[in-house]
N, C-alpha and C positions, 0 to 999 in steps of 0.2 A: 312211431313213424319218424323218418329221419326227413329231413328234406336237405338233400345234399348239390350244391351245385356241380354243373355236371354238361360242358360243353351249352351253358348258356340255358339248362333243363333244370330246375329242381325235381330231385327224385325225392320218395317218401319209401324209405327201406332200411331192412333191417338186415346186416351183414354177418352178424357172426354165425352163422348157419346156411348154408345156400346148398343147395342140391338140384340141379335141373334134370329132374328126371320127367316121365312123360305121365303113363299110367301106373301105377303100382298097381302088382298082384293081388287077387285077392286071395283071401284064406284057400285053403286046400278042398277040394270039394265045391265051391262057389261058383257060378257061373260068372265066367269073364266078360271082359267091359267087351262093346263090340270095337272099339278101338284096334282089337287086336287080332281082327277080321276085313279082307277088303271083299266092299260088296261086289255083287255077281252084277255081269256083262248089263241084262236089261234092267237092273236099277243106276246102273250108271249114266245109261243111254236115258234112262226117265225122267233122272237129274239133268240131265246136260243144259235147258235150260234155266234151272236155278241150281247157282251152287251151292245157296244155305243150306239147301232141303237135302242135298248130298252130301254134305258133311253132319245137316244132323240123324241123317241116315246110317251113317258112319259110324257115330255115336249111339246108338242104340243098344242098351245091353239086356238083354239080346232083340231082337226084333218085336217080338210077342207080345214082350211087354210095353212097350208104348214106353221107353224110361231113356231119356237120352242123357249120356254121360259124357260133360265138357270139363278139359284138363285146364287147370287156370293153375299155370306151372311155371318158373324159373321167374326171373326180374321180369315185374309189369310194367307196358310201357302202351302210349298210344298203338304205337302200329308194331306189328311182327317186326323183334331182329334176333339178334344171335342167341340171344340168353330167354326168350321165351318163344313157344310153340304159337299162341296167335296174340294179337295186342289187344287192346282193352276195347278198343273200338269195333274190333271185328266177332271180340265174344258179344258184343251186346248184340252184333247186327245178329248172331247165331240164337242168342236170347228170345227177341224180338219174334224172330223168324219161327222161334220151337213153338212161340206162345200163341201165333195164326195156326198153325197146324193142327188140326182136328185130331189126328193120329198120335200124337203128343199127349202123353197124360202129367207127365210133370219131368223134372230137370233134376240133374244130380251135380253138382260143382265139387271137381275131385282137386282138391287144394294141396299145394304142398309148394308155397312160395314166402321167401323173407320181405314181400314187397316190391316198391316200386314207384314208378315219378306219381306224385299230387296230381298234375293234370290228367287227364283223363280217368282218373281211376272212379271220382265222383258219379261221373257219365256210367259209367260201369253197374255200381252200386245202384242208379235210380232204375235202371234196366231189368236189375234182380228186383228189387220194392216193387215194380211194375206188374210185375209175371204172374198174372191172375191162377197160373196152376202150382202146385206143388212144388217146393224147390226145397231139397236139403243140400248139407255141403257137409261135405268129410275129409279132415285131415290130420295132418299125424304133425304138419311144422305150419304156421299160419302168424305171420309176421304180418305189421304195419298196414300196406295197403290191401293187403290177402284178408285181413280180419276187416276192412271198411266194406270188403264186398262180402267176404263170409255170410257178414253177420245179416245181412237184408235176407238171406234167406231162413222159410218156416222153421228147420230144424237143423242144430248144427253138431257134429258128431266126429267124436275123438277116436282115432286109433289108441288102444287099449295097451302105451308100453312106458315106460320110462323116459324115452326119449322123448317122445309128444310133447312140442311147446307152443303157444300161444300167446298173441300181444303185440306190448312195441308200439303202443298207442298212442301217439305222441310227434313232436316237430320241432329238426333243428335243421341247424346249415352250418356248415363249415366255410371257415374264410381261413386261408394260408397267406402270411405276411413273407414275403421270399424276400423282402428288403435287404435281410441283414445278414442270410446265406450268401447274395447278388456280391452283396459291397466285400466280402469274403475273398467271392470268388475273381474278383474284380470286372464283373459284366454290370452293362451300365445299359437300364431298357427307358428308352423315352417314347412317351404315347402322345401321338398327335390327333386330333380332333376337330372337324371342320368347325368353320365357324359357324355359328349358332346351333351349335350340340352341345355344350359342354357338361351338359351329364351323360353325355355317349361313355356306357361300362364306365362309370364313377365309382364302379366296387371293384376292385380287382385286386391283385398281391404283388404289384409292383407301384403303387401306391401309399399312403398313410388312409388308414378306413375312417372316415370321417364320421362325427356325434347325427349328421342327416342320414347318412347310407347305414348305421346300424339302427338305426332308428326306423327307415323302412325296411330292414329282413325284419324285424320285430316286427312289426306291423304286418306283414305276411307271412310272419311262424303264425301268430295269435290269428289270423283269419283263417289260417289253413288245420285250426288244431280246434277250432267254435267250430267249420266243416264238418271235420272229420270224425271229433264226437258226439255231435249233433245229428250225423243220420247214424251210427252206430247206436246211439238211444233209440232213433228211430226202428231201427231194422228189429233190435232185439224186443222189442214190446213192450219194457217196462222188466225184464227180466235183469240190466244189472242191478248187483246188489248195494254195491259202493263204488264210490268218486275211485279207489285205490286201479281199479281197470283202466286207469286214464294219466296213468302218471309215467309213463313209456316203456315200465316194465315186462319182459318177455314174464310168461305162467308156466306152469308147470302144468298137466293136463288136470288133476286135480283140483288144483287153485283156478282154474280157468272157468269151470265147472262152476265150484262154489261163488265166483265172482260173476257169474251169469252170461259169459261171454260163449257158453258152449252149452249142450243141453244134458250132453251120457255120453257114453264111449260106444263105438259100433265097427263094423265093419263096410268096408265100401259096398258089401252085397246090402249091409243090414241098410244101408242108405238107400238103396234101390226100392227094398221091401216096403221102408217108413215112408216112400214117395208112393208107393202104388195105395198104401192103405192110407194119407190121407184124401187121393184121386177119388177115393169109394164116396 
């Protein structure tokens, strides 16, 4: 996990891979996510007073089954914006919502994210730990804060290709010293500060980063990275096998596997199935 500053946000993501895509297809023959169906007139009108129960209605692949399928896709971030379909806050309210519903027999979290900001994603992950029913997650690319929520759920399940990777486990921040491109350029930036702030934004990159301001990102890389592997223990059950899953390395789907962070390779159907049989 990276924790990158970011317009005054630390994010926790992993960049060399990004694809914002929505649902992926399933295998040939497979029944499709319901995603890729809009419900009929009088279930919308049913909905109209709750929107959760319409969009996990929405989500149902296919109806019958009681298996609602939520895309946890592109940069995670608290709230919906351009690079993800819903934010982190509003999967959980979706979460929350699946797990009152009687009709609901368990959740599929269809993964295919490099990450995303530290804040909120915790909230996320306790909302999966929480979800008294069935929950697997399948994914083919599962970066940083995509594997903090991953991993809270019962079973976790690899698309079966080469490209499959997983991980990213980890926490840094970037500081950019523009001091000496500035003096270059010959632009001269002075930052003014009312009185009695004078740590108002004391980090910045027109600046010298002082022994106190590196001394607190460290201090909140090291709390953000005892978080983040501390419910990833949690979620997984005692399945990793080594410290090596924690050192911010992406996996390959294999190594991912044997390092406990994933459980076998499956299909987004095979993920629906593993949810109805353990509902029985």
């Amino acid at each position: 996990m990276s924790l990158i500053a970011f317009s005054g946000q630390p994010l926790a993501i992993h960049w060399p891979t990004f694809q914002n895509s929505f649902l992926p297809l399933m295998q040939s023959g497979e029944k499709q996510a319901k995603a890729y169906d809009i419900p009929t007139p009088d279930k919308q009108q049913a909905a109209s007073a709750d929107w959760l129960m319409y969009l996990l209605d929405y989500y149902r692949a296919p109806d019958e089954l009681g298996v609602v399928v939520l895309p946890l896709k592109g940069v995670m971030s608290r709230n919906t914006s351009w690079y993800n379909a819903y934010g982190n806050a509003f999967l959980s309210a979706l979460i929350d919502r699946a797990d009152r519903e009687e009709s609901v027999k368990g959740l599929v979290l269809d993964v295919f994210s490099p990450g995303g900001t530290v804040d909120s994603t915790k909230a996320l992950a306790d909302s999966l730990y929480r979800f008294t029913k069935p929950a697997v997650a399948h994914t083919a690319y599962a970066a940083s804060a995509a594997v903090w929520a991953s991993a809270q759920c019962d079973v976790v399940l690899l698309e079966k290709q080469a490209a499959t990777e997983m991980g990213s486990i980890g926490t840094l921040q970037y500081h950019t010293d523009l001091r000496g491109a500035m003096e270059k350029s010959g632009e001269v930036t002075t930052i003014f500060r009312a009185k009695g702030s004078p740590d108002k934004l004391s980090v910045n990159s027109f600046e010298e980063l002082t022994d106190e301001g590196k001394a607190a990102i460290q201090e909140r890389l090291d709390a953000s990275q005892k978080e983040f592997v501390s419910d990833v223990r949690r979620g997984r059950g005692g399945k990793i096998s080594s410290a090596d899953a924690f050192t911010g390395r992406m996996f390959s789907a294999p190594e991912a596997i044997r390092l406990g962070l994933a459980d076998g390779f499956g299909t987004l159907g095979d993920a629906v199935e593993r949810v109805l049989k353990l509902a029985k």
